[in-house]
C-alpha positions in Angstrom: -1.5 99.1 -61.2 1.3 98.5 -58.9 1.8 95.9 -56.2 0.9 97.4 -53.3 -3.1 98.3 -54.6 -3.0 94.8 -56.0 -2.4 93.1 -52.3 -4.4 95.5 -51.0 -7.1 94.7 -53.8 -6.9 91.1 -52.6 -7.0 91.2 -49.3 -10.4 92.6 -49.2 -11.5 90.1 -52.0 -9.6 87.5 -49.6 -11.7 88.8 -46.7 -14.8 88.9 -48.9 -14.6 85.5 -49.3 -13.9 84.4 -46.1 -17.2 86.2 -44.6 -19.7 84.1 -47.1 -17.9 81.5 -45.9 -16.0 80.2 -48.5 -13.4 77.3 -47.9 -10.3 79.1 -46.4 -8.2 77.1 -48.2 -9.7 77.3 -51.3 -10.1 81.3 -50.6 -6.4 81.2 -50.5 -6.1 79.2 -53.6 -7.7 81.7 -56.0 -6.8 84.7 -54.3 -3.0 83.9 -55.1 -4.0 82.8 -58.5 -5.3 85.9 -59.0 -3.5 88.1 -57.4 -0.6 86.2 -59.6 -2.0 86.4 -62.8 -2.5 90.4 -61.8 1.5 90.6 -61.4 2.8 88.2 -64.1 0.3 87.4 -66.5 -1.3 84.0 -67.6 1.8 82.6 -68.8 3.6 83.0 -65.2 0.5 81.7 -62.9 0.5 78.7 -65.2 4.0 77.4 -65.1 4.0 78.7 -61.2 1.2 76.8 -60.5 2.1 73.8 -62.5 6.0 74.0 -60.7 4.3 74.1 -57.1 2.1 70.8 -58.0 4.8 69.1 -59.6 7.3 69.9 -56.5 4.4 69.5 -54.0 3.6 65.6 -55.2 7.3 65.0 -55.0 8.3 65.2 -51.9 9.7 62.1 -49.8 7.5 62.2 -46.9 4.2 62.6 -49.5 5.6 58.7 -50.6 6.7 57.8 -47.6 2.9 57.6 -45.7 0.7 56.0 -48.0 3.3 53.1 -48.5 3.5 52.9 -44.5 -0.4 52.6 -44.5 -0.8 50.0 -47.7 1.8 47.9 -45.8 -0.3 48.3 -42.7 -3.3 47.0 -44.4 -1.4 44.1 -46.4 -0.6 43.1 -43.1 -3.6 43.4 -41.6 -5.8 41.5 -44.4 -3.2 38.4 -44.0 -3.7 37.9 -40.8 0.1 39.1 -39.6 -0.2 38.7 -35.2 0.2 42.0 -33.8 
């Protein structure tokens, strides 16, 4: 099969989903898993999908945040005046 019936193949399984109102996000998810494992094999979706997590819980600002809030809440339990 080449590409092109493969998108088109998940899009309507993408759709599909969507309509018995399955989690968009989630929808997403598998459909790309899928549709990846379709074009690369098992191998490829695995250390794709294992790059994108790794990269994804990385990131500065993903660090940045929930420190910001903990300090917040330090602050708060101590009894810090506003």
């Amino acid at each position: 099969m080449d590409a092109l019936t493969i998108g088109i193949i998940m899009v309507v399984c993408l759709i599909v989903l969507i309509v018995l109102k399955f989690p968009v996000g989630y929808a997403f998810l598998i459909i790309g898993f899928f549709g990846f494992i379709a074009l690369r094999g098992w191998d490829g979706a695995f250390s794709y999908l294992a790059t994108k997590v790794f990269s994804g819980c990385t990131q500065y600002l993903l660090t940045t945040v929930p420190l910001f809030v903990l300090m917040g809440e330090i602050a708060f339990a101590s009894g810090l005046p506003p």
